[in-house]
LOLO-863076 format. One record per residue (C-alpha): residue number from 1; residue in three letters; z, y, x. Coordinates in steps of 0.02 Angstrom, whole numbers. Each point is the difference from the previous one (the first is absolute). Layout:
<sites>
SITE    i   aa      c3      c2      c1
SITE  NUM  ALA       Z       Y       X
...
</sites>
This chain:
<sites>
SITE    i   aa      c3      c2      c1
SITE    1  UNK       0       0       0
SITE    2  UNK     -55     170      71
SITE    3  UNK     133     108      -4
SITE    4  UNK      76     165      83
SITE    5  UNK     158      66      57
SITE    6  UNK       1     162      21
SITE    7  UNK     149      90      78
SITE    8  UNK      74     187      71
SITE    9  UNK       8     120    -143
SITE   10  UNK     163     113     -44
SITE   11  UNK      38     164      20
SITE   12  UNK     -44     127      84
SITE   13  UNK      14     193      48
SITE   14  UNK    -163     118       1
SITE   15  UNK     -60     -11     185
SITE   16  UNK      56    -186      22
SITE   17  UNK     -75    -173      31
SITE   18  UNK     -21    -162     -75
SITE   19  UNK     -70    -152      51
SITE   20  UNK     -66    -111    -137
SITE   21  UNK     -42    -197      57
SITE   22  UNK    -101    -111    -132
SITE   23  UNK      21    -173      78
SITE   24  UNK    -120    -133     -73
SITE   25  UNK      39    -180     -42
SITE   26  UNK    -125    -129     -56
SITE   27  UNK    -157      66      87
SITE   28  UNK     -42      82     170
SITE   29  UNK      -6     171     -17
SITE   30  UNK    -107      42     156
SITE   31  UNK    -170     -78    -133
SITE   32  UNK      40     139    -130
SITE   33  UNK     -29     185     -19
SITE   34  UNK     196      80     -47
SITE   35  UNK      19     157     -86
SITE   36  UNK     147     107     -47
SITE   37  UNK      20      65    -175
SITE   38  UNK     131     105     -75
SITE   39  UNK      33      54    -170
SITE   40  UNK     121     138     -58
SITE   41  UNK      85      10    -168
SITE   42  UNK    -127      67    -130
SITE   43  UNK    -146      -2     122
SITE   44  UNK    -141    -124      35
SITE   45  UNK      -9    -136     145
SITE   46  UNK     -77      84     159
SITE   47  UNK     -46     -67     166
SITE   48  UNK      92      55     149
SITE   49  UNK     -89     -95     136
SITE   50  UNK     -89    -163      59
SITE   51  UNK     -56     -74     156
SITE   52  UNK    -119    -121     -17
SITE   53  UNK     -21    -178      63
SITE   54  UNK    -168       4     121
SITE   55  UNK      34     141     104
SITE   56  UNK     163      38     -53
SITE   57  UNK     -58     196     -39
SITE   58  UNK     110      82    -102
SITE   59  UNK      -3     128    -135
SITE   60  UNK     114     139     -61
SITE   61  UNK      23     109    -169
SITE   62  UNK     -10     184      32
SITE   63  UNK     176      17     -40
SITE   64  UNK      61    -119     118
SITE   65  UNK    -117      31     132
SITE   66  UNK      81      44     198
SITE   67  UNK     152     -59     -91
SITE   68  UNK      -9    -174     -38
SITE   69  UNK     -50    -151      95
SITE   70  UNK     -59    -149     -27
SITE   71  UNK      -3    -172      99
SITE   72  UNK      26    -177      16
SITE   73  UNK      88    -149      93
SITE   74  UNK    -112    -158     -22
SITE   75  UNK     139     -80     106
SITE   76  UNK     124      16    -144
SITE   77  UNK    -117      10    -114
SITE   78  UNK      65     187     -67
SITE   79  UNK    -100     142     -27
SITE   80  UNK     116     176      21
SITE   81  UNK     -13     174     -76
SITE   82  UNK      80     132     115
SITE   83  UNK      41     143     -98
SITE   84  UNK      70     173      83
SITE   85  UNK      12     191     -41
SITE   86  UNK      31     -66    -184
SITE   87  UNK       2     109    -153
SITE   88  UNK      76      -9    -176
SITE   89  UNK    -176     -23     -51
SITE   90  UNK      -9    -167      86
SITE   91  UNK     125     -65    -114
SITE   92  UNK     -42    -165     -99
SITE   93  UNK     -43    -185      17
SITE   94  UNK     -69     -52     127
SITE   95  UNK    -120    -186       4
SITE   96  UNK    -106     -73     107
SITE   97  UNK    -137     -98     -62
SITE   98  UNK    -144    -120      92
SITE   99  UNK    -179     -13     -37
SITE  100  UNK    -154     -67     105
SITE  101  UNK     -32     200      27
SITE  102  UNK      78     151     -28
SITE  103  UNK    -102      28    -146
SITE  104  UNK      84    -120    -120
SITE  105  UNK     157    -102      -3
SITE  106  UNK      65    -176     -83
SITE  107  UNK     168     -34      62
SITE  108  UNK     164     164     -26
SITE  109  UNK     167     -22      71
SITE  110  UNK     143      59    -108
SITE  111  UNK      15     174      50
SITE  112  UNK     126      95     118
SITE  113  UNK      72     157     -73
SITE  114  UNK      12     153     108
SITE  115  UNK      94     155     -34
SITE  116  UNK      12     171      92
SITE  117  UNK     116     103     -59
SITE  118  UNK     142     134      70
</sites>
């Protein structure tokens, strides 16, 4: 069974850092495309970031972009999602997701939440 764990959300003050982990069981993440998602109450789903499986290139919102970073362990299997300099606005759920690209994705993980707040 595919699953994920994913792992490192809390609180936080404006200006700090998280690290989120999404730790895959069932399948080898290194074949799949993973994205990060978040959602915040009474807004849509948007995608944060992805780094893809061929060439590992990764990809970046505008909002998160210079802030955020991406990247993954194929040793243990665990893709990451360095997050500094956050803002209130970053607040939400957080999930990663993988797909055979970083244009569509089958498999979610659960969902991490993060909030920044003084």
């Amino acid at each position: 069974q595919l699953q994920f764990v994913e792992s490192g959300g809390g609180l936080v003050q404006p200006g700090g850092s998280l690290r989120l982990s999404c730790a895959a069981s069932g399948f080898t993440l290194d074949y799949y495309a993973i994205g990060w998602f978040r959602q915040a109450p009474g807004k849509e789903r948007e995608g944060v970031s992805c780094i893809s499986s061929s060439d590992g290139s990764t990809y970046y919102a505008d909002s998160v972009k210079g802030r955020f970073t991406i990247s993954r362990d194929n040793a243990k299997n665990t893709v990451y999602l360095q997050m500094n300099s956050l803002k209130p606005e970053d607040t939400a759920v957080y999930y990663c997701a993988a797909g055979s690209s970083c244009l569509g994705f089958d498999y979610w993980g659960q969902g991490a939440q993060v909030t920044v707040s003084s």
